[in-house]
PDB file with one MODEL, atoms N, CA, C and O in Angstrom:
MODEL        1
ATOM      1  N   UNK A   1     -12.220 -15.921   5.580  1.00  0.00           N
ATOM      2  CA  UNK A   1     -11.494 -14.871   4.860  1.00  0.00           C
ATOM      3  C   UNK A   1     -12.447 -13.758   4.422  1.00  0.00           C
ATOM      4  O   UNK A   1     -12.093 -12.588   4.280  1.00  0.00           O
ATOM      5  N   UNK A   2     -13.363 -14.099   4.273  1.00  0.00           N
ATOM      6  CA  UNK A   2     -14.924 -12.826   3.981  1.00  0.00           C
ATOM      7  C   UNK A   2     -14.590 -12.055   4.877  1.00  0.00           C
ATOM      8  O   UNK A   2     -14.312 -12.387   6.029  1.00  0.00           O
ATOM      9  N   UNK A   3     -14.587 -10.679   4.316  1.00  0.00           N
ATOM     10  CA  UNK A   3     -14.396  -9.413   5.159  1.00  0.00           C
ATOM     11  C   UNK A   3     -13.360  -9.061   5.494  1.00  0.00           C
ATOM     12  O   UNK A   3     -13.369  -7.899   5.901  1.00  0.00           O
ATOM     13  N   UNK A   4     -11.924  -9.800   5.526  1.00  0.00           N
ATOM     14  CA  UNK A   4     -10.980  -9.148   6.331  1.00  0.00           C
ATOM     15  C   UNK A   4     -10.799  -7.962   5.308  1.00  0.00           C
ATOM     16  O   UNK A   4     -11.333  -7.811   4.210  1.00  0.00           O
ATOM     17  N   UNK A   5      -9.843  -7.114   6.013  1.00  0.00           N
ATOM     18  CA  UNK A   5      -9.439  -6.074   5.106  1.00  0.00           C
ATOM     19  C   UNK A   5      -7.814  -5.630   6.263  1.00  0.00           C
ATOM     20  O   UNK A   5      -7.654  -5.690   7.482  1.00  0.00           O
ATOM     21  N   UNK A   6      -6.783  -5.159   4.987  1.00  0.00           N
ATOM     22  CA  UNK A   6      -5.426  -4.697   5.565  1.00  0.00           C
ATOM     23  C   UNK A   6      -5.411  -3.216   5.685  1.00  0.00           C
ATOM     24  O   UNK A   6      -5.790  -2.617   4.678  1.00  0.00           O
ATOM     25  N   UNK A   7      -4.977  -2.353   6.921  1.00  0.00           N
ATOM     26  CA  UNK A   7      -5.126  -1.183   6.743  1.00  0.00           C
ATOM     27  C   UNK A   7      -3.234  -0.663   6.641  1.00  0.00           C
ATOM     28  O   UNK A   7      -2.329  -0.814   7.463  1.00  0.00           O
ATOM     29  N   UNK A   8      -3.243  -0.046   5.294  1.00  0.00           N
ATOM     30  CA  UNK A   8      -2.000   0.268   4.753  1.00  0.00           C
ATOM     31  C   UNK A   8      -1.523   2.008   4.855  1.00  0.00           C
ATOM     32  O   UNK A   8      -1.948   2.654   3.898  1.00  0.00           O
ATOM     33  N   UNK A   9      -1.041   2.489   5.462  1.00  0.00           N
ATOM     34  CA  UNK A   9      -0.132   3.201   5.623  1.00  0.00           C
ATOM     35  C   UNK A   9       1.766   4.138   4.555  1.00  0.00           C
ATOM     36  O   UNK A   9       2.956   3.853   4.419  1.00  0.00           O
ATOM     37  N   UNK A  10       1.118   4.878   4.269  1.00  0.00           N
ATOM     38  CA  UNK A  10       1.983   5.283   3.621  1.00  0.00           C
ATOM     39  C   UNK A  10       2.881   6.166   4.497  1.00  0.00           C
ATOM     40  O   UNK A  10       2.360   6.981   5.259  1.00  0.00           O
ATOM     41  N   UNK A  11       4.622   5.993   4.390  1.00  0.00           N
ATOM     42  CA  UNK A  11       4.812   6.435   5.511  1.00  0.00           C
ATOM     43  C   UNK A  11       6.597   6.656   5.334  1.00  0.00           C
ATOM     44  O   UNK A  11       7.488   6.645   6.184  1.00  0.00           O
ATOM     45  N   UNK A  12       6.628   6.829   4.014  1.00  0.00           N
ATOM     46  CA  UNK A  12       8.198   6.992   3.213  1.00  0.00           C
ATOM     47  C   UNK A  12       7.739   7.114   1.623  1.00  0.00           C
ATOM     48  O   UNK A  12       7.458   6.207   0.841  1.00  0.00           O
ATOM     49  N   UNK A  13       7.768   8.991   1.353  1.00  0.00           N
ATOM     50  CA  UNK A  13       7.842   9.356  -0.024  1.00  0.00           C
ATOM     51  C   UNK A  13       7.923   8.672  -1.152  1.00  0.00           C
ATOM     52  O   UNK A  13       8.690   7.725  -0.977  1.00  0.00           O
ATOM     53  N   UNK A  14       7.393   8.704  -2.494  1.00  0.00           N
ATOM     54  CA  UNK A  14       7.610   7.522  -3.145  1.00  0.00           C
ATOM     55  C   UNK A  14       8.613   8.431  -4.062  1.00  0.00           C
ATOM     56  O   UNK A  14       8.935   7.830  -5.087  1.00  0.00           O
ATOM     57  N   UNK A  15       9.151   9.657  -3.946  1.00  0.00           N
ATOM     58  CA  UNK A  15       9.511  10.300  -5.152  1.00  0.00           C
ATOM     59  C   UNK A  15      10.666   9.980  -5.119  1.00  0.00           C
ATOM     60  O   UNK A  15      11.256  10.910  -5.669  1.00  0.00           O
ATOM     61  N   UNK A  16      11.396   9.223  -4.810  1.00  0.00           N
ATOM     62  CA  UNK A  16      12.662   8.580  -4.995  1.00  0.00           C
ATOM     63  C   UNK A  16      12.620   7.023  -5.562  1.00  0.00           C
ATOM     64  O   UNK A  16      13.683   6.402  -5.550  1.00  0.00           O
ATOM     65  N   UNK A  17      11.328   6.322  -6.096  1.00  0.00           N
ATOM     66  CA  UNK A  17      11.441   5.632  -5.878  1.00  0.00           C
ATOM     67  C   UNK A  17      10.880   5.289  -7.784  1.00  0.00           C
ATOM     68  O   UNK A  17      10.559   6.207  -8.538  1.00  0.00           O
ATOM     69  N   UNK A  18      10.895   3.455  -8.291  1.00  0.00           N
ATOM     70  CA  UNK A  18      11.079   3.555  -9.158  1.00  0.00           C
ATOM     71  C   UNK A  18       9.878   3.888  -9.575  1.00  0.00           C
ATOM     72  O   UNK A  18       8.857   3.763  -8.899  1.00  0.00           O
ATOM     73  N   UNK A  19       9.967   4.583 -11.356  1.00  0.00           N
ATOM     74  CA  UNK A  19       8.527   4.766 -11.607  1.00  0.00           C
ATOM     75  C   UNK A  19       7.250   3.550 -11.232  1.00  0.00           C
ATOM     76  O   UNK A  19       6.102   3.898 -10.958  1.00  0.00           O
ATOM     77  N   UNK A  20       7.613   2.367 -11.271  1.00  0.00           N
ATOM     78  CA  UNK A  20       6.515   1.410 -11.104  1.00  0.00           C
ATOM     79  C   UNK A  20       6.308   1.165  -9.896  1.00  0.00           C
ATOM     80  O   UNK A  20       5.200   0.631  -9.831  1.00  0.00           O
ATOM     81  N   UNK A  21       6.972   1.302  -8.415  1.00  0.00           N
ATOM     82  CA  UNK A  21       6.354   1.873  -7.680  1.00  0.00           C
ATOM     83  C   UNK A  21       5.762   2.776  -7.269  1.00  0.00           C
ATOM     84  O   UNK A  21       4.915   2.700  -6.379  1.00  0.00           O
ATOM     85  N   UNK A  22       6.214   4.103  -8.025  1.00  0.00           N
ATOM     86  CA  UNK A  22       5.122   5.285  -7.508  1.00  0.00           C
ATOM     87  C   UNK A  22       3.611   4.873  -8.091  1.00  0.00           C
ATOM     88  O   UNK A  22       2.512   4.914  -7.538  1.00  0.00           O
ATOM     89  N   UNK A  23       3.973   4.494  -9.321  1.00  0.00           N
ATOM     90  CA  UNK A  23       2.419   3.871 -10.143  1.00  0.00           C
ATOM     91  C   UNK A  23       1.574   2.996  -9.074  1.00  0.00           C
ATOM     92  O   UNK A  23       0.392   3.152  -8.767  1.00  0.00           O
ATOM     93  N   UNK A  24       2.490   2.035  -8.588  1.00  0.00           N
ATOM     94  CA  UNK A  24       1.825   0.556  -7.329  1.00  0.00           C
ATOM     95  C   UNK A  24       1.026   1.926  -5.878  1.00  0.00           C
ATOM     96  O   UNK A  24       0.007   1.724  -5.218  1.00  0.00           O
ATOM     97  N   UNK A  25       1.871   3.094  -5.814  1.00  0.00           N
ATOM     98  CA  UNK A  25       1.407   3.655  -4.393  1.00  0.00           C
ATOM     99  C   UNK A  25       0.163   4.369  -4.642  1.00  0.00           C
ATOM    100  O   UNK A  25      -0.783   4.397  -3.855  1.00  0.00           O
ATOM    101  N   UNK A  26       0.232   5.198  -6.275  1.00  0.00           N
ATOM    102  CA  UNK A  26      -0.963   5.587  -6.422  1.00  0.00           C
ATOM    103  C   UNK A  26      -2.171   4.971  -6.962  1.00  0.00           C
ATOM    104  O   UNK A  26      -3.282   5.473  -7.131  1.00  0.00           O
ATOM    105  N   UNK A  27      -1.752   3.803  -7.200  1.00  0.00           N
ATOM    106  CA  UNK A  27      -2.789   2.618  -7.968  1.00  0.00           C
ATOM    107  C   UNK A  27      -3.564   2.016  -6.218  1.00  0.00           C
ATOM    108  O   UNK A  27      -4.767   1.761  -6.156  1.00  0.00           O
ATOM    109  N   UNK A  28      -2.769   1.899  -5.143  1.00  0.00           N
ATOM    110  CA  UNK A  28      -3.848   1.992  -3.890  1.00  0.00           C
ATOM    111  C   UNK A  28      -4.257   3.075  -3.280  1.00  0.00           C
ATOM    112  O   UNK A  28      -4.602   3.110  -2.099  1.00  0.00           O
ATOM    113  N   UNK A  29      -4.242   3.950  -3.994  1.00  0.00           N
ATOM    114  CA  UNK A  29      -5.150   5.183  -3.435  1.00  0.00           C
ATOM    115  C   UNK A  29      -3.802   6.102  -2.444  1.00  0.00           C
ATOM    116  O   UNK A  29      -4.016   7.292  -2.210  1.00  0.00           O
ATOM    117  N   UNK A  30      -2.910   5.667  -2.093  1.00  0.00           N
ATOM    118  CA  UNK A  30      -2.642   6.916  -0.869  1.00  0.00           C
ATOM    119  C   UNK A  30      -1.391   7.452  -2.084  1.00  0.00           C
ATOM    120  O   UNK A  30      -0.398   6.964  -2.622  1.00  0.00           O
ATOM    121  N   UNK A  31      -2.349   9.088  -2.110  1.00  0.00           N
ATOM    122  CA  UNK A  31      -1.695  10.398  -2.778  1.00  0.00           C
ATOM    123  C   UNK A  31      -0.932  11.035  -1.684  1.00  0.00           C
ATOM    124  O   UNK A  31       0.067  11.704  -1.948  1.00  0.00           O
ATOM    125  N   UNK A  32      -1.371  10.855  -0.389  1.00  0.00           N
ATOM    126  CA  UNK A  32      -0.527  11.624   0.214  1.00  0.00           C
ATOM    127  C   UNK A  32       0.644  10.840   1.749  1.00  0.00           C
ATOM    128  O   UNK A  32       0.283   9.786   2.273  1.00  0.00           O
ATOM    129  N   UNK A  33       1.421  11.273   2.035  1.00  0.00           N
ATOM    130  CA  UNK A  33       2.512  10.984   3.381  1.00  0.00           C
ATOM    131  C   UNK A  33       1.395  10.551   4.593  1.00  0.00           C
ATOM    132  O   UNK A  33       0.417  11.176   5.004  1.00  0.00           O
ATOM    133  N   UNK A  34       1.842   9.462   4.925  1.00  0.00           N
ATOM    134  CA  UNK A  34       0.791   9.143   6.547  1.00  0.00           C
ATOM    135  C   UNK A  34      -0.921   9.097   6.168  1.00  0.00           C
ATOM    136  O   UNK A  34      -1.908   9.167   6.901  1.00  0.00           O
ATOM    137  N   UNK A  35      -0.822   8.997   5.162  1.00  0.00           N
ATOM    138  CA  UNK A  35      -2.264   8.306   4.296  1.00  0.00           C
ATOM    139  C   UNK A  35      -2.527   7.281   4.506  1.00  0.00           C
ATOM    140  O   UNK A  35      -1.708   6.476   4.062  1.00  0.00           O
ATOM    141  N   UNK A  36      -3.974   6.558   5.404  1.00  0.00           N
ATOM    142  CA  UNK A  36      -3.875   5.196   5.435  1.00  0.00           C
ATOM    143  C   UNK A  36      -5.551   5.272   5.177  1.00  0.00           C
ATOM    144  O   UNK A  36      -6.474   5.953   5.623  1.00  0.00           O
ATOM    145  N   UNK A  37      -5.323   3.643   3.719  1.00  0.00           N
ATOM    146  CA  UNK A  37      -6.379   3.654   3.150  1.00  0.00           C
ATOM    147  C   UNK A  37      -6.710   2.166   3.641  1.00  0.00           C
ATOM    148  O   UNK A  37      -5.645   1.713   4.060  1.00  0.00           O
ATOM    149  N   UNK A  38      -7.880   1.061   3.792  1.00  0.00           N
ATOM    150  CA  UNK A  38      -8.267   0.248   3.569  1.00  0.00           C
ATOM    151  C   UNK A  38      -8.254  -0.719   2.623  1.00  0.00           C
ATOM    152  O   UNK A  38      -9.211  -0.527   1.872  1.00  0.00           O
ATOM    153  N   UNK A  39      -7.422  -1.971   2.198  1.00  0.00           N
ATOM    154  CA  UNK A  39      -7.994  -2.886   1.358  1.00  0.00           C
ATOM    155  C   UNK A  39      -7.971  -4.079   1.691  1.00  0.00           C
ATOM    156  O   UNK A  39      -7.231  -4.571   2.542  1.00  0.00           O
ATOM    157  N   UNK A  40      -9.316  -4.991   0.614  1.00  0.00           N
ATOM    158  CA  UNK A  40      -9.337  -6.242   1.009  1.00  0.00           C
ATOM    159  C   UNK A  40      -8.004  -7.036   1.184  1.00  0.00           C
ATOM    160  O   UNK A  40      -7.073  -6.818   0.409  1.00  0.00           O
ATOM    161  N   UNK A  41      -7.897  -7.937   2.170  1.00  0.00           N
ATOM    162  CA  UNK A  41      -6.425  -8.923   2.187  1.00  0.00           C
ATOM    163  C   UNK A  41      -7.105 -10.007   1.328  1.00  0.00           C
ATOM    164  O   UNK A  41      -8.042 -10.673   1.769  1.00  0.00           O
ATOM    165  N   UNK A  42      -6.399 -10.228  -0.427  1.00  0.00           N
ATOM    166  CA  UNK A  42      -6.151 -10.966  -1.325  1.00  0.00           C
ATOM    167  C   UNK A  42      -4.961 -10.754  -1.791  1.00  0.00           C
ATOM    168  O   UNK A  42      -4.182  -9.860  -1.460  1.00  0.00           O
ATOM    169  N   UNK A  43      -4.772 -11.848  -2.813  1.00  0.00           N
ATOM    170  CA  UNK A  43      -3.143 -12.183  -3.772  1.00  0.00           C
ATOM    171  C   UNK A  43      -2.496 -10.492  -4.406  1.00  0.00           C
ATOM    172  O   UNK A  43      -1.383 -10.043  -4.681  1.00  0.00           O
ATOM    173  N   UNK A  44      -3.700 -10.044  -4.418  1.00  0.00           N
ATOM    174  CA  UNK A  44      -3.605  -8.796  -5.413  1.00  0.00           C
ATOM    175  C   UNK A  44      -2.882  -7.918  -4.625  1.00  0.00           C
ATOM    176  O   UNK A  44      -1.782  -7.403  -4.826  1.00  0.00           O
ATOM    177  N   UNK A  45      -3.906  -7.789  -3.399  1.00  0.00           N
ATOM    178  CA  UNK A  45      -3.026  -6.449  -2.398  1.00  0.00           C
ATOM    179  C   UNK A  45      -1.659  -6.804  -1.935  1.00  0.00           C
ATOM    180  O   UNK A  45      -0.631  -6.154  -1.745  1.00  0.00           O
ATOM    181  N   UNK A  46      -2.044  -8.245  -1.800  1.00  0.00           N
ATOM    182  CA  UNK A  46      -0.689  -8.803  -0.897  1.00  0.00           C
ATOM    183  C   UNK A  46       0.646  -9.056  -1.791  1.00  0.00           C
ATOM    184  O   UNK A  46       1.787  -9.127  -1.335  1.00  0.00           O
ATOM    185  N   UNK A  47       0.252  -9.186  -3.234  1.00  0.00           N
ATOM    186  CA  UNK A  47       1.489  -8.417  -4.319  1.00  0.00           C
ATOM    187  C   UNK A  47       2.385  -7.017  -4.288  1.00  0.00           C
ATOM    188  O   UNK A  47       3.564  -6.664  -4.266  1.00  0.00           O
ATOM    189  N   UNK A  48       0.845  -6.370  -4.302  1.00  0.00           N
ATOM    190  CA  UNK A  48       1.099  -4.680  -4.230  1.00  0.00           C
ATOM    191  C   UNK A  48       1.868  -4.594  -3.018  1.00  0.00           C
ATOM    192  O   UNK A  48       3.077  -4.477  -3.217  1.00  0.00           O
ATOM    193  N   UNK A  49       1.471  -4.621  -1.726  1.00  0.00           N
ATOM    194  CA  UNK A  49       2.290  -4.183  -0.619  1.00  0.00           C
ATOM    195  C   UNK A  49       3.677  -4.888  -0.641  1.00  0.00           C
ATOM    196  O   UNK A  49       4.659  -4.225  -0.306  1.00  0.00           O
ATOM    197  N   UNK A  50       3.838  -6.308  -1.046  1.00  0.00           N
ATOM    198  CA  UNK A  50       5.462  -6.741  -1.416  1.00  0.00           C
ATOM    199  C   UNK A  50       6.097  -6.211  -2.104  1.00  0.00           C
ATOM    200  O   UNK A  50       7.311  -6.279  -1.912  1.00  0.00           O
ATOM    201  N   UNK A  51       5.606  -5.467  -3.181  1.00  0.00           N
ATOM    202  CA  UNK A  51       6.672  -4.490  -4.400  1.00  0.00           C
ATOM    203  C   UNK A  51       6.741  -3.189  -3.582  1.00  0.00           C
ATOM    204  O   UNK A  51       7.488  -2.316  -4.024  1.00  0.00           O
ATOM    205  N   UNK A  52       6.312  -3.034  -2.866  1.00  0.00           N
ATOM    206  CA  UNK A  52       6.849  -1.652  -2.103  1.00  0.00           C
ATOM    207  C   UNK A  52       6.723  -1.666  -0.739  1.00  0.00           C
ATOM    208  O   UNK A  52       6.077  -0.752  -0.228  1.00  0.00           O
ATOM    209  N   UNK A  53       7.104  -2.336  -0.189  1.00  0.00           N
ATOM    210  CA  UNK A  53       6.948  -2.567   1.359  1.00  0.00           C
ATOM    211  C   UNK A  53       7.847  -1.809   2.298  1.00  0.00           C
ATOM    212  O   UNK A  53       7.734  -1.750   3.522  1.00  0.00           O
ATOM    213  N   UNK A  54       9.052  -1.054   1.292  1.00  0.00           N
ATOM    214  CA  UNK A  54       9.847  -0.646   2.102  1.00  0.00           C
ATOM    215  C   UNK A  54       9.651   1.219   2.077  1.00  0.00           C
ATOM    216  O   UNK A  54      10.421   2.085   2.491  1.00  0.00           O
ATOM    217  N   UNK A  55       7.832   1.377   1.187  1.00  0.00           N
ATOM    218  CA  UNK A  55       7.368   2.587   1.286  1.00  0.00           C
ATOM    219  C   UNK A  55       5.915   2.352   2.086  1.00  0.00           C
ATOM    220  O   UNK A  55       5.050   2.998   1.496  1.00  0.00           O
ATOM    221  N   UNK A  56       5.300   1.544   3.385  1.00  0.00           N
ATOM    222  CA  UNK A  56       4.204   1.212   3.788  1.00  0.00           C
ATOM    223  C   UNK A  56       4.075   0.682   4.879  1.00  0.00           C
ATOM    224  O   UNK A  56       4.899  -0.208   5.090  1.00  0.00           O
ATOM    225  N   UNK A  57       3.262   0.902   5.778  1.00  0.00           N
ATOM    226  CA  UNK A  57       3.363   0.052   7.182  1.00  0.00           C
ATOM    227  C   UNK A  57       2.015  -0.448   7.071  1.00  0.00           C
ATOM    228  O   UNK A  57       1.078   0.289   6.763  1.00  0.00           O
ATOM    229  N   UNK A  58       1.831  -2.243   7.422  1.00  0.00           N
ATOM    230  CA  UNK A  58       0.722  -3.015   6.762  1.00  0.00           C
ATOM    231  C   UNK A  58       0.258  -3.117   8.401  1.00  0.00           C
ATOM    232  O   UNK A  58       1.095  -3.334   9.278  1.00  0.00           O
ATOM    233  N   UNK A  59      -1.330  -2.911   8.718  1.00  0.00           N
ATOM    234  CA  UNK A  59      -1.978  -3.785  10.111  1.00  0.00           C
ATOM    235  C   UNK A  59      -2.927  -4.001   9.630  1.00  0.00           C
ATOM    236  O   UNK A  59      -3.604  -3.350   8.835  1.00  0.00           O
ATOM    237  N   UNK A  60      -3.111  -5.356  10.274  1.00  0.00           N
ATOM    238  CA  UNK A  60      -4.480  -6.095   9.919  1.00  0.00           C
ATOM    239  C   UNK A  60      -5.678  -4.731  10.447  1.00  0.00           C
ATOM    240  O   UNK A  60      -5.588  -3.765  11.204  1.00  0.00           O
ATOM    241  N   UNK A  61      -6.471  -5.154   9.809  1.00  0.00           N
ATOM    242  CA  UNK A  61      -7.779  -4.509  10.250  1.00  0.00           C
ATOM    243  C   UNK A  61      -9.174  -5.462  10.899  1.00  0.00           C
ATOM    244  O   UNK A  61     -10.208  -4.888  11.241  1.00  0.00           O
TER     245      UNK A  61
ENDMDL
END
């Protein structure tokens, strides 16, 4: 498990969406549409991307 990392994709506006997801989209870094940032695959990320999955497209890295 050392090293993997998920590369996440933002890829549906969050401004419709509830305040605690826009908080979850900018709490992983992507400020902007078709933004794809890097993070480690743990419990943490793999929380974050389940509370908003239906604003993100997840590929392994």
């Amino acid at each position: 498990m050392e090293g993997k990392t998920l590369k996440i994709t933002l890829v549906k506006s969050p401004i419709g969406a509830k305040p605690k997801h826009k908080k979850t989209v900018i709490a992983m870094g992507l400020r902007k549409l078709n933004k794809t940032v890097e993070l480690p695959d743990n419990a943490a990320t793999r929380g974050q991307i389940q509370q908003i999955r239906h604003l993100i497209k997840v590929e392994e890295a």
